[in-house]
MDAnalysis code that builds the backbone (N, CA, C; Angstrom):
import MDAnalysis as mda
import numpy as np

u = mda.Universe.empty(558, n_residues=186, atom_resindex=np.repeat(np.arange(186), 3), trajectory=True)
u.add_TopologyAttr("name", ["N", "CA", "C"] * 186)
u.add_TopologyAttr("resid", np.arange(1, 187))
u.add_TopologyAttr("resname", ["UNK", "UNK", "UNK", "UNK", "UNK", "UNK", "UNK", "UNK", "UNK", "UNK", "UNK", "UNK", "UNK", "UNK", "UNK", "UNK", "UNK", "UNK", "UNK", "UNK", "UNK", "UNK", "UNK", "UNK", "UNK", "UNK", "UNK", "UNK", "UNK", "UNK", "UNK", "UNK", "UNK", "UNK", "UNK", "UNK", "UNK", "UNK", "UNK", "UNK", "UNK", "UNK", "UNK", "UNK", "UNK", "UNK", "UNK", "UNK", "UNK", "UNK", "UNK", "UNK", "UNK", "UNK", "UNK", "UNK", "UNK", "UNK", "UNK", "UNK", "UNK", "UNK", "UNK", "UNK", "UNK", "UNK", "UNK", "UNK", "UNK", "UNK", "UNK", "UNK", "UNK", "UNK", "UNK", "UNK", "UNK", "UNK", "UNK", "UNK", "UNK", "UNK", "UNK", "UNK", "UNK", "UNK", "UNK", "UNK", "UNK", "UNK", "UNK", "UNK", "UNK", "UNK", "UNK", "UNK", "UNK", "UNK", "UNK", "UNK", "UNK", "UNK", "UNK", "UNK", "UNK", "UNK", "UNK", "UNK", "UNK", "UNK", "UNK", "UNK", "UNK", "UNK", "UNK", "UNK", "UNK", "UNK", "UNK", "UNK", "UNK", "UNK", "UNK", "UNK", "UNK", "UNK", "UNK", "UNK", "UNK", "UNK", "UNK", "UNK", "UNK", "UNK", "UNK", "UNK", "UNK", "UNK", "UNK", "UNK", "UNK", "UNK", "UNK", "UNK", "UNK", "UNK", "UNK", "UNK", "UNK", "UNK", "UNK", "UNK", "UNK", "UNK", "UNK", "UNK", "UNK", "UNK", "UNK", "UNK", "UNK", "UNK", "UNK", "UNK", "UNK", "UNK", "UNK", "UNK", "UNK", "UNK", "UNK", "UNK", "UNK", "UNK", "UNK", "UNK", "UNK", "UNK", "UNK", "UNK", "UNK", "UNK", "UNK", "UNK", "UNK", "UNK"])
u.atoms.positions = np.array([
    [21.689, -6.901, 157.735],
    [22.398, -6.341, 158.855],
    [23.324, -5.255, 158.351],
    [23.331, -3.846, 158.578],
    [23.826, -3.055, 158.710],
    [24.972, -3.315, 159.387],
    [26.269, -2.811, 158.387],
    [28.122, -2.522, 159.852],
    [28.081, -1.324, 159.690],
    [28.397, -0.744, 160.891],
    [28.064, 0.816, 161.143],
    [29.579, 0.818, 162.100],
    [30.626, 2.182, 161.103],
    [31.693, 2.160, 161.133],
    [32.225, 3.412, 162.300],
    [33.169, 3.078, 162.755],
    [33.151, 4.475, 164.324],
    [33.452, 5.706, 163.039],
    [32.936, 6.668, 163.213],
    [33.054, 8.150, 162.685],
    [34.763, 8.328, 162.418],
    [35.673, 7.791, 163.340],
    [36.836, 8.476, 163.144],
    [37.763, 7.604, 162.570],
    [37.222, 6.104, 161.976],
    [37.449, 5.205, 160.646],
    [37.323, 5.301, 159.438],
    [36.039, 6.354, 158.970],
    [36.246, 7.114, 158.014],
    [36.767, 8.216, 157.552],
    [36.517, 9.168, 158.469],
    [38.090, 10.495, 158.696],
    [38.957, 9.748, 158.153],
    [39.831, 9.081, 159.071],
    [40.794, 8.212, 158.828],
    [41.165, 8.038, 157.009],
    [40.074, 7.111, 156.659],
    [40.203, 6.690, 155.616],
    [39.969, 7.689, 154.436],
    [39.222, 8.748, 154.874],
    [39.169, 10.181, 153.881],
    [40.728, 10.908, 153.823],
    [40.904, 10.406, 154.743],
    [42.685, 11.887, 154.527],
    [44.060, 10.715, 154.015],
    [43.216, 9.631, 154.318],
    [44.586, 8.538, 153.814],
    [44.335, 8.497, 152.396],
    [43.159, 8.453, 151.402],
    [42.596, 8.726, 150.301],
    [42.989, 9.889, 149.490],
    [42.927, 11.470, 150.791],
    [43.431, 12.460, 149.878],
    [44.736, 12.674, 149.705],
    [45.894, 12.211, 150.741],
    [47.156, 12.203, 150.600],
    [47.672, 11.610, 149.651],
    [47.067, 10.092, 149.497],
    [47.761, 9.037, 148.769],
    [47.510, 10.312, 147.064],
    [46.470, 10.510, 146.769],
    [45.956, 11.261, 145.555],
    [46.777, 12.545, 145.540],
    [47.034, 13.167, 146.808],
    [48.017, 14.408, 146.855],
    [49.461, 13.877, 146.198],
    [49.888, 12.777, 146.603],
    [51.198, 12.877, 146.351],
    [51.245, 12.021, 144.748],
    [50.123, 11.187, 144.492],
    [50.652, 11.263, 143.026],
    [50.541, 12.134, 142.165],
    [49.584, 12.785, 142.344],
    [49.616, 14.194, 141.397],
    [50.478, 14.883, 141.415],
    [51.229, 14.374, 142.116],
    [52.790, 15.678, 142.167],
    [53.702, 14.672, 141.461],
    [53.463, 13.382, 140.727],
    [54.453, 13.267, 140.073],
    [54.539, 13.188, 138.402],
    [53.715, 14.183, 137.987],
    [53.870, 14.409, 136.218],
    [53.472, 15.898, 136.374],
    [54.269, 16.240, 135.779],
    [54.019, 18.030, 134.722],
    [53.584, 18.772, 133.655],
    [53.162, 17.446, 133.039],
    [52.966, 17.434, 131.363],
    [53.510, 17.106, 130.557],
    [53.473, 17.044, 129.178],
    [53.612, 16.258, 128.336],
    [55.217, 17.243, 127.583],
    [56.390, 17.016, 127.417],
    [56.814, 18.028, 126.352],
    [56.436, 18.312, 124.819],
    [57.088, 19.155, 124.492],
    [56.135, 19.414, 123.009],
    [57.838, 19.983, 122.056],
    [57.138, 20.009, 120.799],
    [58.697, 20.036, 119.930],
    [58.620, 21.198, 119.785],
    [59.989, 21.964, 119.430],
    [60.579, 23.273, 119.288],
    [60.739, 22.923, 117.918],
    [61.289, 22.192, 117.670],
    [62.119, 22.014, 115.728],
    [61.585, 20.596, 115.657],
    [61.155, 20.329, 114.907],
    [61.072, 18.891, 114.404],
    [60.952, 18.649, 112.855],
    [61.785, 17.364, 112.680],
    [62.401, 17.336, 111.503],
    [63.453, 18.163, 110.733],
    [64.288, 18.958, 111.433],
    [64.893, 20.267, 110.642],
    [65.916, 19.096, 109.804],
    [66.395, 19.502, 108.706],
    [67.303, 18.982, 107.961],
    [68.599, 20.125, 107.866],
    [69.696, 19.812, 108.270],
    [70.167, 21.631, 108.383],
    [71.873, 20.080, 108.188],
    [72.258, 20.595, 107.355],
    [73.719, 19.977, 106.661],
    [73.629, 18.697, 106.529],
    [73.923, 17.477, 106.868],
    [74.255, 15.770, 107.058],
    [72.990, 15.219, 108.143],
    [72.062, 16.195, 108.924],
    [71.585, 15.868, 109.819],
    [69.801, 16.092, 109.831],
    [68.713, 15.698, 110.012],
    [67.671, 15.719, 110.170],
    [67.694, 15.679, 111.938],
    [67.365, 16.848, 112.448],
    [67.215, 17.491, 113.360],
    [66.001, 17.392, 114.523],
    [65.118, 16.983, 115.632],
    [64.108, 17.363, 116.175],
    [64.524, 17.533, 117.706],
    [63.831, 18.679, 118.495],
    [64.403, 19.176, 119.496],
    [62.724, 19.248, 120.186],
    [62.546, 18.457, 121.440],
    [61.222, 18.970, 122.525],
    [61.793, 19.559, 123.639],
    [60.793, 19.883, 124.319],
    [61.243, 20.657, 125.810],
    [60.089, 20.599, 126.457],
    [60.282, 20.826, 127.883],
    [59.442, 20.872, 129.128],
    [60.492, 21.620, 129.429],
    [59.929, 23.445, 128.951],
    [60.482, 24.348, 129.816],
    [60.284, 25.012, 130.648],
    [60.041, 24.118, 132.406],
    [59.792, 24.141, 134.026],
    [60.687, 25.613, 134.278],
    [60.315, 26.890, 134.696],
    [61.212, 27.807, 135.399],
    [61.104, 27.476, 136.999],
    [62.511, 27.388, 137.523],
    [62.614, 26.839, 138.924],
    [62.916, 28.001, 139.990],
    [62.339, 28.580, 141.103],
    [63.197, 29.036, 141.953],
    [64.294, 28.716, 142.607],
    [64.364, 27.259, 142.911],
    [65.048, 26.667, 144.033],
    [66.149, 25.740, 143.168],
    [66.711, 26.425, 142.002],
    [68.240, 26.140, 141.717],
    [67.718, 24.405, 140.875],
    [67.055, 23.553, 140.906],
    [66.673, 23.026, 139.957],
    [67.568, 23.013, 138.450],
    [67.229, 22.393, 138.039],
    [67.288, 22.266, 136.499],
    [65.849, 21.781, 135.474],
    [64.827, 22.405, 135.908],
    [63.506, 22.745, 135.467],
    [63.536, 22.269, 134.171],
    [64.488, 23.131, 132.957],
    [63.885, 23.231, 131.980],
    [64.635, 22.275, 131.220],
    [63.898, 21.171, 130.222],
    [64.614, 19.977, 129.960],
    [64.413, 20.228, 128.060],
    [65.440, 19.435, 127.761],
    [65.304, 19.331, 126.053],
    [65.886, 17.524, 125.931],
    [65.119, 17.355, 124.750],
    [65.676, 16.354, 124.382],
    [65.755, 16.348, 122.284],
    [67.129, 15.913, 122.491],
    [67.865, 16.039, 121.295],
    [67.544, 14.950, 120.530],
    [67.146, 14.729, 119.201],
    [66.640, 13.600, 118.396],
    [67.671, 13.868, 117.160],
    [68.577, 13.021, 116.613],
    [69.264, 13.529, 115.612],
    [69.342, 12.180, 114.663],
    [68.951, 12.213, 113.531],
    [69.200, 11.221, 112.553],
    [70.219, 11.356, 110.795],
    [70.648, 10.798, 110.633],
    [71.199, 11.430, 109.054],
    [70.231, 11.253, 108.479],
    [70.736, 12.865, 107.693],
    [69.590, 13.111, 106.220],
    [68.920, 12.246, 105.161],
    [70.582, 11.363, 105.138],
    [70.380, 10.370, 103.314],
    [69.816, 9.016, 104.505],
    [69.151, 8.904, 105.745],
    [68.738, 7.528, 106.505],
    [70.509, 6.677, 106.760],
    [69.973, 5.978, 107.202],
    [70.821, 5.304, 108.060],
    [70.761, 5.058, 109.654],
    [71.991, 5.021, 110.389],
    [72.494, 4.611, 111.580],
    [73.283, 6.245, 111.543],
    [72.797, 6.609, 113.129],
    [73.536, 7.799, 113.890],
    [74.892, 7.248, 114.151],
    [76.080, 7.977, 113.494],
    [77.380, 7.408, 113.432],
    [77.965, 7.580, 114.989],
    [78.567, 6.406, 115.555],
    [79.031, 7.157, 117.349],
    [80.122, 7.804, 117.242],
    [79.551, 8.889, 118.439],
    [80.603, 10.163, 118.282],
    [79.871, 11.066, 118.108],
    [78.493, 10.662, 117.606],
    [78.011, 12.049, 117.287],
    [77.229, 12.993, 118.365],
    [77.521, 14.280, 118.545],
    [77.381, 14.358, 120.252],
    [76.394, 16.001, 119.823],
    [75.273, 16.248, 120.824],
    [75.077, 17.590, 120.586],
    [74.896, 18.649, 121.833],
    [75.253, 20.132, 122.036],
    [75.242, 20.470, 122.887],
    [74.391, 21.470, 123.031],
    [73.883, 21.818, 124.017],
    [72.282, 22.756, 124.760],
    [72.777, 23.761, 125.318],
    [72.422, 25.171, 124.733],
    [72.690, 26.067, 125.597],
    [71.412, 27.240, 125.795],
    [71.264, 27.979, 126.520],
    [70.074, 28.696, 126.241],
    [70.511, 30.242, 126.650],
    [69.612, 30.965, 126.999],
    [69.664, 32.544, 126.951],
    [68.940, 33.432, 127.226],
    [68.589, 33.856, 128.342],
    [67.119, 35.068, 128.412],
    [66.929, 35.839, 127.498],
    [66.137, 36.069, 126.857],
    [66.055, 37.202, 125.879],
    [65.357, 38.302, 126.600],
    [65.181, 38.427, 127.590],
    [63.952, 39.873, 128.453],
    [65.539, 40.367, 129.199],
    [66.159, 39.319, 129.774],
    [67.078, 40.226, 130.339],
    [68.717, 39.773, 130.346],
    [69.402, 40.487, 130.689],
    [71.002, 40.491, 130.631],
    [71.087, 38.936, 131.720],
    [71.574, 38.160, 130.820],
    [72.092, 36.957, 131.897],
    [73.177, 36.311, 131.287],
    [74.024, 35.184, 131.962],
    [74.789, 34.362, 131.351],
    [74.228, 33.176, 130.558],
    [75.023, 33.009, 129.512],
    [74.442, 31.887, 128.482],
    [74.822, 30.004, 129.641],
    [73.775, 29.360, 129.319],
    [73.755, 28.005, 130.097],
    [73.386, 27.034, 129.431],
    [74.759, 26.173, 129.181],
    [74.863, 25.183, 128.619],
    [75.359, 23.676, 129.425],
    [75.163, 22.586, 128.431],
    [75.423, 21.541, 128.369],
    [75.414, 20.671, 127.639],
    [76.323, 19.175, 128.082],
    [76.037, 18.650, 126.996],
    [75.610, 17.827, 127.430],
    [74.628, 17.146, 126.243],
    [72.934, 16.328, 126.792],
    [73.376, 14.661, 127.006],
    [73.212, 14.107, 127.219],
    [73.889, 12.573, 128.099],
    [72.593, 11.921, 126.958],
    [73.244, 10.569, 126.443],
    [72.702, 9.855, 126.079],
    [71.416, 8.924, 126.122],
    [70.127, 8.792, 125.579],
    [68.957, 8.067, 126.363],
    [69.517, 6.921, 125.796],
    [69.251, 5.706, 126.624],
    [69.693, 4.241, 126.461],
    [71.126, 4.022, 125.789],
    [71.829, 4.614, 125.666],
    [73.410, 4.560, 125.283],
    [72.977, 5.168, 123.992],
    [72.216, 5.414, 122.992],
    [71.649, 5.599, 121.668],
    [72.144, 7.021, 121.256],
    [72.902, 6.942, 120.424],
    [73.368, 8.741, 120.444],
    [72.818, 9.517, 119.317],
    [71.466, 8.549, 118.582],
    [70.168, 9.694, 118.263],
    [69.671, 10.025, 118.938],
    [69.586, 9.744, 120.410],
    [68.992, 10.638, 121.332],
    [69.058, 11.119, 122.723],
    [69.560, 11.931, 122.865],
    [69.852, 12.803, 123.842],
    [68.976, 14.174, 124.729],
    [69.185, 13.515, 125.677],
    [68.664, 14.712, 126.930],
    [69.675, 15.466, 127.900],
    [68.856, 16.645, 127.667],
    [69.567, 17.576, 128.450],
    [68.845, 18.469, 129.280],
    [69.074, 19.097, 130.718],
    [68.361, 19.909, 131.037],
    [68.979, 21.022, 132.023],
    [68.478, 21.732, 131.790],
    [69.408, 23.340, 132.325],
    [68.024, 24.300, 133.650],
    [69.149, 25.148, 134.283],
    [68.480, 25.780, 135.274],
    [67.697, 27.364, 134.635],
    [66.577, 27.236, 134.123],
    [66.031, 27.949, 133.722],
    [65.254, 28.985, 135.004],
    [65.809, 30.074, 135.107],
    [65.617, 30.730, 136.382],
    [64.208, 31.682, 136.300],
    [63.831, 32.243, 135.436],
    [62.289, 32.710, 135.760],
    [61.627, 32.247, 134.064],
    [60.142, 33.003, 134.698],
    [59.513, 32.664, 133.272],
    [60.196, 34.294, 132.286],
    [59.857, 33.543, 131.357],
    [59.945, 34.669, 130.278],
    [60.717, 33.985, 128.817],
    [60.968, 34.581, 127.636],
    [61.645, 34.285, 126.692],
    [63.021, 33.490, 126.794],
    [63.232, 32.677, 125.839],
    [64.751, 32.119, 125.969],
    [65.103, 31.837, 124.202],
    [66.476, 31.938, 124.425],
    [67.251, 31.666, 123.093],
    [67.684, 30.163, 123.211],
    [67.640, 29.392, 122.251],
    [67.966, 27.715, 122.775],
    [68.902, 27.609, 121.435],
    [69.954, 27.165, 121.547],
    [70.713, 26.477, 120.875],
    [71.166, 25.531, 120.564],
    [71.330, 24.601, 119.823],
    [71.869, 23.234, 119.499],
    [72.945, 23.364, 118.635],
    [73.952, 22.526, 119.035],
    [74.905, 22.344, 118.328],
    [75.052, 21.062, 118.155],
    [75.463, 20.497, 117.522],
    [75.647, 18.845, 116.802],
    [76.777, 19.140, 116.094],
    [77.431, 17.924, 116.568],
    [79.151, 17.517, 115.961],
    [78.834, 16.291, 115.826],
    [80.123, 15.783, 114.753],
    [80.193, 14.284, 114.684],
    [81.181, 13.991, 113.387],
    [80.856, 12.578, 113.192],
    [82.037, 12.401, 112.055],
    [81.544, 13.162, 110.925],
    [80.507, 13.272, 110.506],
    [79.434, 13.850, 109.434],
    [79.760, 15.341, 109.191],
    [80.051, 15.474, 110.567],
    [80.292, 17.456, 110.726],
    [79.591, 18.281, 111.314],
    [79.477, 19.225, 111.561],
    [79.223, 20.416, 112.887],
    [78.113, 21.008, 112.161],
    [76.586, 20.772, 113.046],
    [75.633, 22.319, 112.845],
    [74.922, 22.607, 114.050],
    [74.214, 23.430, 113.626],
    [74.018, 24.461, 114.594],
    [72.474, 24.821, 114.526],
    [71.426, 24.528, 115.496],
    [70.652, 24.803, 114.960],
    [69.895, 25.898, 116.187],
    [68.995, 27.113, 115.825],
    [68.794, 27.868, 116.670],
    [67.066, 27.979, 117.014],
    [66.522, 28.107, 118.175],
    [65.537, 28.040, 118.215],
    [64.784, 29.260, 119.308],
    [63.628, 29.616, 119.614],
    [63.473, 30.474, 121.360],
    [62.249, 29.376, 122.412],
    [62.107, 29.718, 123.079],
    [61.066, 28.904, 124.009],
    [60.807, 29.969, 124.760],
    [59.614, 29.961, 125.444],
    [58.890, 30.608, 126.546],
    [58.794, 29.499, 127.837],
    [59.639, 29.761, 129.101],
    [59.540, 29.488, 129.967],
    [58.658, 29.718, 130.809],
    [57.923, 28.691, 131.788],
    [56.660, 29.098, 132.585],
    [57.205, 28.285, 133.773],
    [56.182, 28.727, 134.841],
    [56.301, 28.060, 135.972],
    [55.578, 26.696, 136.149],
    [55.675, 25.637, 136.773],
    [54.970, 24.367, 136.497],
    [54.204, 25.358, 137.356],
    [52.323, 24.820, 137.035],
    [51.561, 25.417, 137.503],
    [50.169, 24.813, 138.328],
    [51.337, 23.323, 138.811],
    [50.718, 22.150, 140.151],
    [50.497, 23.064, 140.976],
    [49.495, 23.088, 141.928],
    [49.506, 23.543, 143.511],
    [50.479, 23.040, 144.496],
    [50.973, 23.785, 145.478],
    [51.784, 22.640, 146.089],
    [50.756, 21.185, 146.698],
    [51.790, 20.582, 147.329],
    [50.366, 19.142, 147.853],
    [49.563, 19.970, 148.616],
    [50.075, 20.579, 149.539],
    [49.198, 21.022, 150.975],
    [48.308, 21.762, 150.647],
    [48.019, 22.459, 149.168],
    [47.257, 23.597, 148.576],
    [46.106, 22.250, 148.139],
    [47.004, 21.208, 147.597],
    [45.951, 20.384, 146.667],
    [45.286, 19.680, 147.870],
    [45.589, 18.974, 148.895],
    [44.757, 18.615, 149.964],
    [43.886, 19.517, 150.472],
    [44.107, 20.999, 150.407],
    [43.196, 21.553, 150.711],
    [42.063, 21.790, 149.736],
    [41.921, 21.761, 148.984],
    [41.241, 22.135, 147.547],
    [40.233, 21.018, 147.555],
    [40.997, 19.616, 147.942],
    [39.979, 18.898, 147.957],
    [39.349, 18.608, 149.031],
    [39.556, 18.881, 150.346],
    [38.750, 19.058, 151.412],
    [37.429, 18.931, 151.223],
    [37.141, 20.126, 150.726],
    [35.598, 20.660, 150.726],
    [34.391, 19.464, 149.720],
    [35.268, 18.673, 148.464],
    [34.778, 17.784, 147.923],
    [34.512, 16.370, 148.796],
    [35.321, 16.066, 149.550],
    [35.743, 15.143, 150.129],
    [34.152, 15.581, 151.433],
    [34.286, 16.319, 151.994],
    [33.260, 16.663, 152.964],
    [31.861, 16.216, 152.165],
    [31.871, 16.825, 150.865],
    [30.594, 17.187, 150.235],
    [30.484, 15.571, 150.543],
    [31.106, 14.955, 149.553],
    [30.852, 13.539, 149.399],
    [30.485, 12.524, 150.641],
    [30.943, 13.009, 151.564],
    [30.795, 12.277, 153.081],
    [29.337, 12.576, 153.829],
    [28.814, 13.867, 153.106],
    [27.433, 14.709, 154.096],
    [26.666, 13.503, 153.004],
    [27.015, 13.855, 151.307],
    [26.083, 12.534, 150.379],
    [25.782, 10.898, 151.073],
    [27.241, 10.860, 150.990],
    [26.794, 9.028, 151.337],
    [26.339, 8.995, 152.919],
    [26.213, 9.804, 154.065],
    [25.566, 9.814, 155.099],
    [24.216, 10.404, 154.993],
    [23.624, 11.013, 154.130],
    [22.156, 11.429, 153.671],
    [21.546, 9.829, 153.212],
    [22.126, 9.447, 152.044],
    [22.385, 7.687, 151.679],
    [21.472, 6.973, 152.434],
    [22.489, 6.765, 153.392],
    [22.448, 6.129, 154.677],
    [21.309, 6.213, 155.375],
    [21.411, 7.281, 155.788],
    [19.854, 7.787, 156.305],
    [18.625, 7.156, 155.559],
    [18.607, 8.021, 154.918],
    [17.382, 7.331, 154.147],
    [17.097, 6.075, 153.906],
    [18.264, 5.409, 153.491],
    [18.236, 3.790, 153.382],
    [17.484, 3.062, 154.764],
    [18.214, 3.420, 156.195],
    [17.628, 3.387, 157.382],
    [16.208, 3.386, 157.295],
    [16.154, 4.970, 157.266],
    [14.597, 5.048, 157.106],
    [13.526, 4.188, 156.465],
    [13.874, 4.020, 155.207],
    [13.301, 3.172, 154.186],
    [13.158, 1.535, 155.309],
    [14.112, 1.145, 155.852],
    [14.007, 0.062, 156.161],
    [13.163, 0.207, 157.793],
    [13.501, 1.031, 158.282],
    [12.550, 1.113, 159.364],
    [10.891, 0.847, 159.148],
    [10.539, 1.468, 158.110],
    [8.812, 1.539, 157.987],
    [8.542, 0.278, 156.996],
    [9.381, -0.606, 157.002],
    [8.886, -1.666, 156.482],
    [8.624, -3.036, 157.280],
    [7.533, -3.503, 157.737],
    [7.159, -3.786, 158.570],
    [7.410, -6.192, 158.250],
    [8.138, -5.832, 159.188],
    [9.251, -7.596, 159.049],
    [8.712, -8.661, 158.846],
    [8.375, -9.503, 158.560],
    [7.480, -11.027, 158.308],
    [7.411, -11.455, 159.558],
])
């Protein structure tokens, strides 16, 4: 026995399918990647990543996270604090800083993230203080735009797959029908 479903139960269930898929894809950007890693630069072994997002809409897009360990090993002494600032290098802007807030209270590692306003070149700076003592370490990044569709672009995009797939499994169907029609019943 064939269940043969009203036409506008599967609609239904096609756009509840592409939404649900629209909106998780809007929640990762990619992976960050390291600017400095491992630098050893005075008392400190150094590594710096970023996901540098350029935002129109005032955001704070572009993120770093600060990894700081002593040179000779050990325990990151508390207190030891580092600060993020960055810099267009294409054009005349103000320098934008902060200082990066602690991941899990742990003050080897720190995140920070700043309003990186278009794509293009940037100057990134780190500074690290502590009982150990003050450095400075300098780096550049290339800012881009995250380069998701918006949802309503990505629901549309998949439309046309979503159709394809619906004309398939109703061809399916058909035929299956067919097949069972010319077979003649006990």
């Amino acid at each position: 026995m064939m269940v043969r479903w009203p036409r506008s139960s599967v609609v239904r269930l096609a756009l509840a399918t592409l939404l649900a898929g629209a909106l998780e894809a809007d929640a990762h950007s990619g992976p960050p990647y390291p600017l400095v890693s491992d630098r050893v630069v005075g008392p400190y072994r150094i590594s710096v990543w970023t996901d540098p997002d350029a935002t129109d809409d005032a955001s704070k897009g572009g993120q770093f996270w600060v990894m700081i360990e002593p040179a000779a090993g050990g325990p990151v002494p508390s207190g030891t604090r580092a600060d993020v600032s960055i810099r267009a290098l294409d054009r005349p802007g103000a320098v934008a800083d902060t200082a990066p807030a602690q991941v899990e209270q742990d003050p080897s590692r720190q995140f920070a993230a700043l309003r990186m306003d278009h794509e293009g070149p940037y100057a990134v700076q780190v500074r690290v203080s502590g009982p150990a003592g003050a450095v400075v370490v300098d780096t550049e990044v290339t800012a881009t735009y995250d380069l998701r569709p918006a949802r309503a672009l990505l629901v549309l995009y998949l439309v046309p797959f979503v159709l394809v797939g619906f004309l398939w499994i109703k061809l399916l169907v058909r035929r299956r029908r067919a097949r069972y029609s010319r077979t003649p019943l006990p």
